[in-house]
C-alpha positions in Angstrom: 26.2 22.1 3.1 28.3 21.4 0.3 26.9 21.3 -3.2 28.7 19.0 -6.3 27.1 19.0 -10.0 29.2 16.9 -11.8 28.0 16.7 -15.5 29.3 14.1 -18.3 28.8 13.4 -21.5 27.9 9.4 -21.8 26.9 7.3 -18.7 28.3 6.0 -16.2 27.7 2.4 -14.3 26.1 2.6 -11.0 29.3 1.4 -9.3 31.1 3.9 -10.7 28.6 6.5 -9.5 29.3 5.0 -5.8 32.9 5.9 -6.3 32.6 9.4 -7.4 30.1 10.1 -5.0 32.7 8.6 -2.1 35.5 10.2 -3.6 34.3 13.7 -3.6 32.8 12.7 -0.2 35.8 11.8 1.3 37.9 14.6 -0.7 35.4 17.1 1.5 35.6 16.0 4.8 39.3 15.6 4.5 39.9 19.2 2.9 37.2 21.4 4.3 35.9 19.2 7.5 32.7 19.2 5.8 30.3 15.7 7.0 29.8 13.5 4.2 26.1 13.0 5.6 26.0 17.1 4.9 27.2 16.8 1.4 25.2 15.9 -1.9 25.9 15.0 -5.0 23.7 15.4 -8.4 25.4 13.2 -11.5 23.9 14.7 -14.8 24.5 12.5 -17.3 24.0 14.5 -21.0 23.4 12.6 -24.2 26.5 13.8 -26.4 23.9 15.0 -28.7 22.4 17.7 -26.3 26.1 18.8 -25.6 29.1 20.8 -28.4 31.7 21.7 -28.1 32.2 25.0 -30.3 30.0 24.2 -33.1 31.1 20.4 -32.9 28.4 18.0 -31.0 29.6 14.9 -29.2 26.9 12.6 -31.0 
C-alpha cells in the first residue's frame, strides 16, 4: 500500500489536486505495479507563514 505526503506552500485548486493525485497514481502502477485503488494520497497545503526556509518565512 503505497503512501504519498505531498506538502506545498500556497493552495492548490481542486482540479489541480485531481491531477496530482492521478499522476502519482498512474506513475505507481506503471513503475512499481502498485493498484491505484491501493494507493493514497494526503495534500498538506501549509500557509507560507507556518513554513522557512533557513530563517526566511514564505509569508
Amino acid at each position: 500500500m503505497p503512501y504519498i505526503n505531498l506538502k506545498l506552500v500556497g493552495k492548490l485548486t481542486k482540479k489541480q489536486k485531481a491531477a496530482i493525485a492521478r499522476e502519482f497514481s498512474e506513475t505507481l502502477l506503471k513503475v512499481a505495479g502498485k493498484p491505484k485503488e491501493s494507493t493514497y494520497i494526503v495534500i498538506d497545503e501549509v500557509d507560507g507563514k507556518n513554513w522557512a526556509q533557513g530563517d526566511k518565512f514564505f509569508a
